[in-house]
MIKOL-443205 format. One record per atom (N, C-alpha, C, CB): x, y, z; atom name. Coordinates in nm, 3 decimals. Glycine has a CB too. Example, Ala and Ser with C-alpha at 12.3 -4.5 7.8 and 13.67 -1.06 7.14 Angstrom:
2
<atom><X>1.319</X><Y>-0.569</Y><Z>0.780</Z><a>N</a></atom>
<atom><X>1.230</X><Y>-0.450</Y><Z>0.780</Z><a>CA</a></atom>
<atom><X>1.320</X><Y>-0.330</Y><Z>0.780</Z><a>C</a></atom>
<atom><X>1.131</X><Y>-0.447</Y><Z>0.905</Z><a>CB</a></atom>
<atom><X>1.285</X><Y>-0.225</Y><Z>0.708</Z><a>N</a></atom>
<atom><X>1.367</X><Y>-0.106</Y><Z>0.714</Z><a>CA</a></atom>
<atom><X>1.290</X><Y>0.003</Y><Z>0.787</Z><a>C</a></atom>
<atom><X>1.408</X><Y>-0.060</Y><Z>0.572</Z><a>CB</a></atom>
# end
This chain:
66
<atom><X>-2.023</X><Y>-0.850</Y><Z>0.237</Z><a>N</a></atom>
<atom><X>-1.917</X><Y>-0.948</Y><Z>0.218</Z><a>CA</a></atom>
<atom><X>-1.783</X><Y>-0.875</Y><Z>0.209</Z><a>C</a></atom>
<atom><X>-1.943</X><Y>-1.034</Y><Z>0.092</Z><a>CB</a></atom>
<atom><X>-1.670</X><Y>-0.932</Y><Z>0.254</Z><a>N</a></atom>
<atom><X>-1.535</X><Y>-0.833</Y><Z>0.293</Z><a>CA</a></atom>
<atom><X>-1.495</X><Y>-0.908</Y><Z>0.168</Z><a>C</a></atom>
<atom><X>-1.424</X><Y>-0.845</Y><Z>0.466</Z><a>CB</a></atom>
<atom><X>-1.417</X><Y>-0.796</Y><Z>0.104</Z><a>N</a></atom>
<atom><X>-1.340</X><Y>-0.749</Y><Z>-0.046</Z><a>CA</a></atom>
<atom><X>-1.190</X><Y>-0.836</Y><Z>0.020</Z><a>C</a></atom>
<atom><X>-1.321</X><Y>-0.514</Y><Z>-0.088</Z><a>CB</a></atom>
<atom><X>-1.205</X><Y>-0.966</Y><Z>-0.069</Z><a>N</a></atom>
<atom><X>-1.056</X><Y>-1.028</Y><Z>-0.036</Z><a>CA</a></atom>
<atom><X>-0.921</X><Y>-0.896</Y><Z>-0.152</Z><a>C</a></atom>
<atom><X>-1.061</X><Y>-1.260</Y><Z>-0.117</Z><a>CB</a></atom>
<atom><X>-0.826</X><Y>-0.989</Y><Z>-0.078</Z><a>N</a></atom>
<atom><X>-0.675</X><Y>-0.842</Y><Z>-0.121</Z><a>CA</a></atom>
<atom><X>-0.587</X><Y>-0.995</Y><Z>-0.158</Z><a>C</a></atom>
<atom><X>-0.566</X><Y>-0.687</Y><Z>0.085</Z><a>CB</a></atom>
<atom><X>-0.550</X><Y>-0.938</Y><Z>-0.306</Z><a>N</a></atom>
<atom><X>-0.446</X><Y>-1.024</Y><Z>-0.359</Z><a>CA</a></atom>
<atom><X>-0.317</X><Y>-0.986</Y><Z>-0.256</Z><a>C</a></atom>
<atom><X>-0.417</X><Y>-0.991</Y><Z>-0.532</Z><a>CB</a></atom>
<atom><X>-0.290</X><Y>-1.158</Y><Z>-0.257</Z><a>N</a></atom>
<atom><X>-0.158</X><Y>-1.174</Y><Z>-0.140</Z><a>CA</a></atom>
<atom><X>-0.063</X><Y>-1.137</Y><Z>-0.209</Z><a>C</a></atom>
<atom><X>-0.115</X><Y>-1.321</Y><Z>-0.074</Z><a>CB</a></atom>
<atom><X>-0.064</X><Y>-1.173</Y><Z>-0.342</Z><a>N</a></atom>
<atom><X>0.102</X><Y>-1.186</Y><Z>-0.414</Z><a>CA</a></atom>
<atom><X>0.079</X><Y>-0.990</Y><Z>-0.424</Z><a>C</a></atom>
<atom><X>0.127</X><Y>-1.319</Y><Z>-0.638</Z><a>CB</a></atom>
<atom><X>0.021</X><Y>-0.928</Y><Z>-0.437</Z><a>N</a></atom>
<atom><X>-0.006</X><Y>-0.793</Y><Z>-0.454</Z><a>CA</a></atom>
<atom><X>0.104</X><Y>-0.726</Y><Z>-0.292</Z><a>C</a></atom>
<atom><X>-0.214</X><Y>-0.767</Y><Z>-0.455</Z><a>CB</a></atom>
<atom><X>0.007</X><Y>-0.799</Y><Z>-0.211</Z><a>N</a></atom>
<atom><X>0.047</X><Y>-0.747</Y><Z>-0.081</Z><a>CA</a></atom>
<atom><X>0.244</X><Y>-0.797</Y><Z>-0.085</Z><a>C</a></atom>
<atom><X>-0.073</X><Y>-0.841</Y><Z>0.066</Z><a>CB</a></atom>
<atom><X>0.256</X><Y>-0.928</Y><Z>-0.081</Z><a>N</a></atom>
<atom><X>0.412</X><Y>-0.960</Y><Z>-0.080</Z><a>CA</a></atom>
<atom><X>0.481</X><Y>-0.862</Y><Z>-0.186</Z><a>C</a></atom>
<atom><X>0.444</X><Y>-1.129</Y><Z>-0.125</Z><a>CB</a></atom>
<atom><X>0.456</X><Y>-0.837</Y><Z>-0.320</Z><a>N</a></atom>
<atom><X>0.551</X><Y>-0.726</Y><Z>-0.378</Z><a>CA</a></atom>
<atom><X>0.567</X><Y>-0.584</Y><Z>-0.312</Z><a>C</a></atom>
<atom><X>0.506</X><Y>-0.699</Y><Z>-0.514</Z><a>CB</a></atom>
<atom><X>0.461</X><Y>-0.534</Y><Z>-0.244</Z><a>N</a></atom>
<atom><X>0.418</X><Y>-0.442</Y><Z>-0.201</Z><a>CA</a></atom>
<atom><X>0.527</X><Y>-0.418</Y><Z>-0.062</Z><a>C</a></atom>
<atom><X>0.266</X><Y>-0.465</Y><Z>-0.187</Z><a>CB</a></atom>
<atom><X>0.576</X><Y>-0.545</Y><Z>0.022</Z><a>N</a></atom>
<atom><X>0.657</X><Y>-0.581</Y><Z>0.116</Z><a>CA</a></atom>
<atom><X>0.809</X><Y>-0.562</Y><Z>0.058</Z><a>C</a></atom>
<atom><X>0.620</X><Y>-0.723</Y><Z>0.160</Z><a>CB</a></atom>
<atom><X>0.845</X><Y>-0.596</Y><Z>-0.059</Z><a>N</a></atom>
<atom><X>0.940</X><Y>-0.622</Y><Z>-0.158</Z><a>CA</a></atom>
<atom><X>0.972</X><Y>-0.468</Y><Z>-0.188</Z><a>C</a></atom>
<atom><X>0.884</X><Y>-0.719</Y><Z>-0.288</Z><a>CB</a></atom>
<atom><X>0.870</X><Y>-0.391</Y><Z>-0.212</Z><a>N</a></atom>
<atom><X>0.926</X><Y>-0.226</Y><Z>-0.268</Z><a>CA</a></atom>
<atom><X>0.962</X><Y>-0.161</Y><Z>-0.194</Z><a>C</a></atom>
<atom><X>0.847</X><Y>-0.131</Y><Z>-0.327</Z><a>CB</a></atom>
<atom><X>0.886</X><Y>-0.161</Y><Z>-0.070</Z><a>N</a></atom>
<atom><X>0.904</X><Y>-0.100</Y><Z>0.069</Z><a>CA</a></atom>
<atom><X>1.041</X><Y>-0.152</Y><Z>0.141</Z><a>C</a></atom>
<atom><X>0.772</X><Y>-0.140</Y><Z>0.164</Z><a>CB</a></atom>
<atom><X>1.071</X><Y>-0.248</Y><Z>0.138</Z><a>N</a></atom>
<atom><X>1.213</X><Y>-0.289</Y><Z>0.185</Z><a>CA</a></atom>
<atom><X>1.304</X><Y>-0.264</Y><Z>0.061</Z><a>C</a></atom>
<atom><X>1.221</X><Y>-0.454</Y><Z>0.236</Z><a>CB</a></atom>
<atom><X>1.306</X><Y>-0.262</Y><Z>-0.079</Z><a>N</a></atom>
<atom><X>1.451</X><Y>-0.243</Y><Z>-0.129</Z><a>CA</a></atom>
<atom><X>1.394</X><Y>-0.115</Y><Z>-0.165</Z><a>C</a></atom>
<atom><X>1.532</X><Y>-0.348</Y><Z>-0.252</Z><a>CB</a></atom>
<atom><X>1.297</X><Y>-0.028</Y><Z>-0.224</Z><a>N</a></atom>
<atom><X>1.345</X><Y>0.073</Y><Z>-0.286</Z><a>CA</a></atom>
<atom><X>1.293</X><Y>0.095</Y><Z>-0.392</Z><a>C</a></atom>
<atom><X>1.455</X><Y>0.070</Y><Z>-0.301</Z><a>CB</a></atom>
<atom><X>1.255</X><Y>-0.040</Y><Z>-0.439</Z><a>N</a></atom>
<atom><X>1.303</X><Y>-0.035</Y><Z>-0.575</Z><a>CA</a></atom>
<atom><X>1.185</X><Y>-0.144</Y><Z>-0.657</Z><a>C</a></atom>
<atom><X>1.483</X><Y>-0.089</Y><Z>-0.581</Z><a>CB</a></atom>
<atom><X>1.101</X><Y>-0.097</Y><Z>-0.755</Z><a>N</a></atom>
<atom><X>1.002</X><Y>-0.163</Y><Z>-0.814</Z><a>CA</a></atom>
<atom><X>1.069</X><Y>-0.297</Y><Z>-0.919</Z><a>C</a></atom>
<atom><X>0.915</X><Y>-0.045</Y><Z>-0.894</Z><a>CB</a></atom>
<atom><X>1.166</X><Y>-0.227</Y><Z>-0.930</Z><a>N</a></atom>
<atom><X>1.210</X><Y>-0.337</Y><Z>-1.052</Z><a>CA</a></atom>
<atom><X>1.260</X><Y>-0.396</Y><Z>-0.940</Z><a>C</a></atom>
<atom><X>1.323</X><Y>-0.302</Y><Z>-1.198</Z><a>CB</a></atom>
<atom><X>1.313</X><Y>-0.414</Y><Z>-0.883</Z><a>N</a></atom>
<atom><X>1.414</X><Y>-0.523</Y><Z>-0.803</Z><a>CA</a></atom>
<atom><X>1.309</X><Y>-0.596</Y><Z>-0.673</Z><a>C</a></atom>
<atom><X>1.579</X><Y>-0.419</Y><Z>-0.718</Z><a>CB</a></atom>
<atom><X>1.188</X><Y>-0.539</Y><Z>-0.689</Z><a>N</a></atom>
<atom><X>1.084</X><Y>-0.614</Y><Z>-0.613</Z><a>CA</a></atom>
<atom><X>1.028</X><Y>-0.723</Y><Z>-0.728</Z><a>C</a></atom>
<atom><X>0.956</X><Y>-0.502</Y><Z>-0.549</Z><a>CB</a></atom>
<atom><X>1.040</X><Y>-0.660</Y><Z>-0.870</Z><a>N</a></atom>
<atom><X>0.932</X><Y>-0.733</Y><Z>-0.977</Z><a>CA</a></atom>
<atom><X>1.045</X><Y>-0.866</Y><Z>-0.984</Z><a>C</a></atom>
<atom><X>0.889</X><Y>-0.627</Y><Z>-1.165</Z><a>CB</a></atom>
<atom><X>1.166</X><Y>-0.874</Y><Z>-0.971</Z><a>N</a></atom>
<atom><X>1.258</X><Y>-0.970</Y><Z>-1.006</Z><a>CA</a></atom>
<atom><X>1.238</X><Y>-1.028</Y><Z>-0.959</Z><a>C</a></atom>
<atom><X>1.360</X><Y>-0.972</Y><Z>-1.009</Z><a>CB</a></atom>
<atom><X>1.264</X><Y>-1.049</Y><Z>-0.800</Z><a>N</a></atom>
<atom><X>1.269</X><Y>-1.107</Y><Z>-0.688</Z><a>CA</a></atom>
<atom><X>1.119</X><Y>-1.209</Y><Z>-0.702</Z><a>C</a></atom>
<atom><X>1.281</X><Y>-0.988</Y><Z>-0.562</Z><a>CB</a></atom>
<atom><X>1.005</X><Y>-1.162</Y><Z>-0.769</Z><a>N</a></atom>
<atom><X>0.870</X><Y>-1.215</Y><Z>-0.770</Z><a>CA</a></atom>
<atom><X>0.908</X><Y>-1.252</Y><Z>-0.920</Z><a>C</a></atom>
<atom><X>0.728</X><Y>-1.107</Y><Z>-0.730</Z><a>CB</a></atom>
<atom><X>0.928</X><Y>-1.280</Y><Z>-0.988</Z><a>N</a></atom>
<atom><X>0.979</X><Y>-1.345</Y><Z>-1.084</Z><a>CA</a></atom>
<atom><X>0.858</X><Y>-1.243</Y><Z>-1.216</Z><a>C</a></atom>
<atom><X>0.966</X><Y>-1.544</Y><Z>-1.051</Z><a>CB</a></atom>
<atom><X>0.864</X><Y>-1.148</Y><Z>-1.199</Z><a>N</a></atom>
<atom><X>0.777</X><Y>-1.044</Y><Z>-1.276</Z><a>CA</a></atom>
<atom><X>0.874</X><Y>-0.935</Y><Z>-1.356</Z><a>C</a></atom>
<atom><X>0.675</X><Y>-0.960</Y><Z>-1.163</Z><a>CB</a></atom>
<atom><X>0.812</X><Y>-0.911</Y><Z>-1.496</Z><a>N</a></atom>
<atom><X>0.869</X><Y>-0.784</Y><Z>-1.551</Z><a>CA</a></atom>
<atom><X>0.885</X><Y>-0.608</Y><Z>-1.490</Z><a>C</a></atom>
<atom><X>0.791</X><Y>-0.781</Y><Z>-1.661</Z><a>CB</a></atom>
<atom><X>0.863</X><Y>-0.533</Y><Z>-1.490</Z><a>N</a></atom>
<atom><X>0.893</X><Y>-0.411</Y><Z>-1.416</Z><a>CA</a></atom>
<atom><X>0.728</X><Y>-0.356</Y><Z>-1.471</Z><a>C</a></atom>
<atom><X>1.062</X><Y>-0.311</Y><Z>-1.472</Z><a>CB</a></atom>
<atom><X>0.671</X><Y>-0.350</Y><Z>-1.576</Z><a>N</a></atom>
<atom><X>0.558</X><Y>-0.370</Y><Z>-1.600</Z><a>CA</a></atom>
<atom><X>0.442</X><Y>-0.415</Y><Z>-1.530</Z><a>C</a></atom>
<atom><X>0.571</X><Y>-0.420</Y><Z>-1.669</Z><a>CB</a></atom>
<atom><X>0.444</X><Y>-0.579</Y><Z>-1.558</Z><a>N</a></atom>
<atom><X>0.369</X><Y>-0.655</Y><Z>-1.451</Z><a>CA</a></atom>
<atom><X>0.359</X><Y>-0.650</Y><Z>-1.336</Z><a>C</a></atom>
<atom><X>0.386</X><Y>-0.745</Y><Z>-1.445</Z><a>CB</a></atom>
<atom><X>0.435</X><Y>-0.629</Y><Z>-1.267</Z><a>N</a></atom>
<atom><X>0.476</X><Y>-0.579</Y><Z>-1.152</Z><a>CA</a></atom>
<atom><X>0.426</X><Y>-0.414</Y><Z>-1.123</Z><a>C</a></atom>
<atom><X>0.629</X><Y>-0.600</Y><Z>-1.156</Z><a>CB</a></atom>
<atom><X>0.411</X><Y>-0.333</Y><Z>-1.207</Z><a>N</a></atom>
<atom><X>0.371</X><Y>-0.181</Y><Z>-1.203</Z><a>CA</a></atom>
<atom><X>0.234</X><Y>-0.192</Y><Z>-1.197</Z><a>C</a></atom>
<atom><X>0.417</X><Y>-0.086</Y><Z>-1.328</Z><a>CB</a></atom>
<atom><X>0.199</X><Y>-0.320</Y><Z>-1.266</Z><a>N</a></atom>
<atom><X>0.040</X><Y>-0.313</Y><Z>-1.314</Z><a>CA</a></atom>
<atom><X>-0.055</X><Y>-0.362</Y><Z>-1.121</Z><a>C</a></atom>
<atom><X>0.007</X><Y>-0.488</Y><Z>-1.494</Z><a>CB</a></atom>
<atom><X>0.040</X><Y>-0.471</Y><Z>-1.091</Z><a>N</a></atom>
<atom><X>-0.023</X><Y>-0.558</Y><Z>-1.011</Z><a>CA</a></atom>
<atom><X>-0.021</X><Y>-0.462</Y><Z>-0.874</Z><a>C</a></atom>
<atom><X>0.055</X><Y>-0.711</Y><Z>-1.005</Z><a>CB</a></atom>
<atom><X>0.089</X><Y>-0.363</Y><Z>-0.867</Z><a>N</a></atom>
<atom><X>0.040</X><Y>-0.240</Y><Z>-0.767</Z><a>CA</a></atom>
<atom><X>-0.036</X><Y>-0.173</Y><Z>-0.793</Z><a>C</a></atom>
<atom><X>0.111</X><Y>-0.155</Y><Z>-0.730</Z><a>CB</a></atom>
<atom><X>-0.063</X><Y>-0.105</Y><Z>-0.888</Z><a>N</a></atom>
<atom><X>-0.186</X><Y>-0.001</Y><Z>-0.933</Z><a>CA</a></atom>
<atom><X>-0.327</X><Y>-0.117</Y><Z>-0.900</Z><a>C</a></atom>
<atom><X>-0.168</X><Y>0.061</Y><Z>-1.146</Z><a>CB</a></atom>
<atom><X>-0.357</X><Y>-0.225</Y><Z>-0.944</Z><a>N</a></atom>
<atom><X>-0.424</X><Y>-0.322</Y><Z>-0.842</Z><a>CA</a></atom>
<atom><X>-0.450</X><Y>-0.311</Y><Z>-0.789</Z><a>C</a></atom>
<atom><X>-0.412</X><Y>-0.387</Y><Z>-0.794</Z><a>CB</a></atom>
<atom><X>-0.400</X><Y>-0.325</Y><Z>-0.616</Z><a>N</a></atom>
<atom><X>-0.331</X><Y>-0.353</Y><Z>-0.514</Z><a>CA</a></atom>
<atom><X>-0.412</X><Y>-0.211</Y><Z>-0.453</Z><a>C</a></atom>
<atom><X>-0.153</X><Y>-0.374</Y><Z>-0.533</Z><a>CB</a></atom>
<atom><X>-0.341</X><Y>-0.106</Y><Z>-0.524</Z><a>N</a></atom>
<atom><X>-0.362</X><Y>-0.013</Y><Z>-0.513</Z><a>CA</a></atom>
<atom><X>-0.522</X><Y>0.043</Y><Z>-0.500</Z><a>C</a></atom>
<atom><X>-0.291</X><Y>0.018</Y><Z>-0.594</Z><a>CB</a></atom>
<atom><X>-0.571</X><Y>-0.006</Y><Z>-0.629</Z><a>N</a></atom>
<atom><X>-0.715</X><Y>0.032</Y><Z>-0.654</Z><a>CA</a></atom>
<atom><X>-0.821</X><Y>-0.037</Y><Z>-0.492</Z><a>C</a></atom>
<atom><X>-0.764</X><Y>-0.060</Y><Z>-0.836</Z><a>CB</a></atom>
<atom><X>-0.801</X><Y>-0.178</Y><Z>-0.544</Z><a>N</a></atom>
<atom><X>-0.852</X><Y>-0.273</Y><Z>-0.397</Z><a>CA</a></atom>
<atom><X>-0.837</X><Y>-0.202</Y><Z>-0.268</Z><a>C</a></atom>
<atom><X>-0.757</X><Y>-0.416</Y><Z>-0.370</Z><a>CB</a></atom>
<atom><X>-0.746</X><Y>-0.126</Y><Z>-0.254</Z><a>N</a></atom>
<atom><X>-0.703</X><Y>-0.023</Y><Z>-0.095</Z><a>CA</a></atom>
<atom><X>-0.783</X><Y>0.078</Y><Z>-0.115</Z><a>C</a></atom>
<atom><X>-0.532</X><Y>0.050</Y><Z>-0.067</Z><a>CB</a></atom>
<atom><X>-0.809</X><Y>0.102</Y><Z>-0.189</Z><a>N</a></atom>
<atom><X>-0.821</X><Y>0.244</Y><Z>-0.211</Z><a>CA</a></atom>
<atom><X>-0.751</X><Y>0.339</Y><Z>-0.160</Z><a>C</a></atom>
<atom><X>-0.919</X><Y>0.278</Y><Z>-0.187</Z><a>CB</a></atom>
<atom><X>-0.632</X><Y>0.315</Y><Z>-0.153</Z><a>N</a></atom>
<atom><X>-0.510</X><Y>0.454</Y><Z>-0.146</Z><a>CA</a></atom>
<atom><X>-0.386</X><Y>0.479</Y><Z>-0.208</Z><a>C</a></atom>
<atom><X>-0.458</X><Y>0.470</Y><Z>-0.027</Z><a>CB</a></atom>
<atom><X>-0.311</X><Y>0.504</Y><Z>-0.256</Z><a>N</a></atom>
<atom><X>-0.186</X><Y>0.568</Y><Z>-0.310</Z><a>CA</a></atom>
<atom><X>-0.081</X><Y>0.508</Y><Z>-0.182</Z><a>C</a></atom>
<atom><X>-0.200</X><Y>0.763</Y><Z>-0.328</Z><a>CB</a></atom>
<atom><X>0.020</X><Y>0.379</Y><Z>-0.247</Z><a>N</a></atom>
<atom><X>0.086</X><Y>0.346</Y><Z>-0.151</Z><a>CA</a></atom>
<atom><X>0.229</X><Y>0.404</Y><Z>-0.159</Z><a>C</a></atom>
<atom><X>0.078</X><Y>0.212</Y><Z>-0.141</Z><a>CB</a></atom>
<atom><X>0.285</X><Y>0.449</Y><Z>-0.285</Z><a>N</a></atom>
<atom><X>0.434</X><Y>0.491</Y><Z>-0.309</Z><a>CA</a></atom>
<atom><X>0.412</X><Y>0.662</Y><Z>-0.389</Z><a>C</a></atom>
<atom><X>0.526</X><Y>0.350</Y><Z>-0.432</Z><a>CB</a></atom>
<atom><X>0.518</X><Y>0.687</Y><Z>-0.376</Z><a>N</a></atom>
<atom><X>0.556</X><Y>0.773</Y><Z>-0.457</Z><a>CA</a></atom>
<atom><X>0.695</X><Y>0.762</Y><Z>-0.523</Z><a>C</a></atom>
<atom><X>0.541</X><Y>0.878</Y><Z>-0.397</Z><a>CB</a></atom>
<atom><X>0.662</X><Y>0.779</Y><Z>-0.662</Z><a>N</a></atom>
<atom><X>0.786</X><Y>0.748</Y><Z>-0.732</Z><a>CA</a></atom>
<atom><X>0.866</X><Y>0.878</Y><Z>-0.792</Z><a>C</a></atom>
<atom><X>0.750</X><Y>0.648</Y><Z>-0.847</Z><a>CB</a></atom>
<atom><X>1.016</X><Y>0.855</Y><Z>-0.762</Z><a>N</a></atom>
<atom><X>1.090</X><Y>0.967</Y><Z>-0.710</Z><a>CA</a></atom>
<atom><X>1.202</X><Y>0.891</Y><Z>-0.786</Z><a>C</a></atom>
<atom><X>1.098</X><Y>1.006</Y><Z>-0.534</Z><a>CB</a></atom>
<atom><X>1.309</X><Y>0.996</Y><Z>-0.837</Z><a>N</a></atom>
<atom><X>1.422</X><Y>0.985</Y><Z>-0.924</Z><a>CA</a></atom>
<atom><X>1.507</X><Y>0.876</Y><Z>-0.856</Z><a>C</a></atom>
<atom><X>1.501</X><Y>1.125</Y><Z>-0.943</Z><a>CB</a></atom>
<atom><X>1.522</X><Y>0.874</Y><Z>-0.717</Z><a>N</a></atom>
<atom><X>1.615</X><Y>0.814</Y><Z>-0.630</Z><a>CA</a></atom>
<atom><X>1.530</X><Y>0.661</Y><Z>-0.608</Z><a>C</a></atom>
<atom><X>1.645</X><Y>0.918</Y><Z>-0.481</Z><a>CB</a></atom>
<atom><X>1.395</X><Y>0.614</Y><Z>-0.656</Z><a>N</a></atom>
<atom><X>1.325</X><Y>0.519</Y><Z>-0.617</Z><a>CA</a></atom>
<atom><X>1.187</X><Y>0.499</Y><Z>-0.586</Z><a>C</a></atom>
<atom><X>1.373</X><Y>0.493</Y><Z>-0.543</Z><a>CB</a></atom>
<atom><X>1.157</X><Y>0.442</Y><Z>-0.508</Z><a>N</a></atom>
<atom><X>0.966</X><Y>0.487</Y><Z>-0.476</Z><a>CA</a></atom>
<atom><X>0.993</X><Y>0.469</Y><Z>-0.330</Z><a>C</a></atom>
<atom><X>0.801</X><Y>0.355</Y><Z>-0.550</Z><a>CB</a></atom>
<atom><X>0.918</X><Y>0.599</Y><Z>-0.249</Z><a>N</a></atom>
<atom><X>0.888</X><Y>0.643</Y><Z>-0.129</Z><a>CA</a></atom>
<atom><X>0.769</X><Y>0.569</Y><Z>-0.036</Z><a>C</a></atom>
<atom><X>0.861</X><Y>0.775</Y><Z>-0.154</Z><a>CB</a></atom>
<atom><X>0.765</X><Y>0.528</Y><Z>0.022</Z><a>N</a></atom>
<atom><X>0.563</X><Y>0.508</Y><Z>0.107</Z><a>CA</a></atom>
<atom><X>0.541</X><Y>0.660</Y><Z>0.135</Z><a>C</a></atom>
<atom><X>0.539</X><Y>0.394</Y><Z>0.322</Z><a>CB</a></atom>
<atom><X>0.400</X><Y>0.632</Y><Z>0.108</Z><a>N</a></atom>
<atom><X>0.395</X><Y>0.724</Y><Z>0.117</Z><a>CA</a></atom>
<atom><X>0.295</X><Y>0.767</Y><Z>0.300</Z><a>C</a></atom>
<atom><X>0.351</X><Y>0.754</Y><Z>-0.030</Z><a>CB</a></atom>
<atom><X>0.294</X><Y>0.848</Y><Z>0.393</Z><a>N</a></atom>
<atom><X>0.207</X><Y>0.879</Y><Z>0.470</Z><a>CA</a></atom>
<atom><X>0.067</X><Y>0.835</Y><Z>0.491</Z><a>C</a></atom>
<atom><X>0.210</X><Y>0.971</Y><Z>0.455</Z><a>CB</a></atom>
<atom><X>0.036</X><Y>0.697</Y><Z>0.524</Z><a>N</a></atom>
<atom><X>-0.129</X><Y>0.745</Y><Z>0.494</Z><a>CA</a></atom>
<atom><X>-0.159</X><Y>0.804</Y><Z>0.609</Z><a>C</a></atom>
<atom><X>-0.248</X><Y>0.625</Y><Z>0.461</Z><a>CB</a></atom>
<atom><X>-0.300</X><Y>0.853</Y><Z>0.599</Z><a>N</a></atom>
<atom><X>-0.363</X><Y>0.891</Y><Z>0.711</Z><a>CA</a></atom>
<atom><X>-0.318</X><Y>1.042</Y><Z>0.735</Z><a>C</a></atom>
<atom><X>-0.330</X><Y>0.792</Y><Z>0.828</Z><a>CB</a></atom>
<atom><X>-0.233</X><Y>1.082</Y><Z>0.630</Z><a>N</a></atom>
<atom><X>-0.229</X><Y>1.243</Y><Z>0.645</Z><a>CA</a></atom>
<atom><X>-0.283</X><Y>1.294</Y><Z>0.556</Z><a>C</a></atom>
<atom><X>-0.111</X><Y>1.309</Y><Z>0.650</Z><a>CB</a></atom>
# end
């Protein structure tokens, strides 16, 4: 049976990758910077891969497949 993927996971996930920025993705989704931290590590787990890297200047994507 195929492992469904939280949508609202995937849309913040769309949200970090276009601004930059976790908190200003968690706003925009009407989420704390927290909740929002939690629901990627999620997101995250369900993929099974490491989607950002978080960096002084913001969070990065990171490469998959390298």
């Amino acid at each position: 049976m195929a492992q469904r993927i939280d949508t609202a996971g995937l849309e913040l996930l769309v949200h970090i990758g276009s601004t930059g920025s976790l908190s200003a993705a968690a706003k925009s989704h009407g989420l704390n910077q927290p909740n929002a931290s939690r629901r990627l590590a999620l997101l995250e787990r369900e993929l099974g891969v490491r989607l950002f890297e978080r960096g002084a200047r913001g969070w990065s994507q990171l490469q998959l497949g390298e």
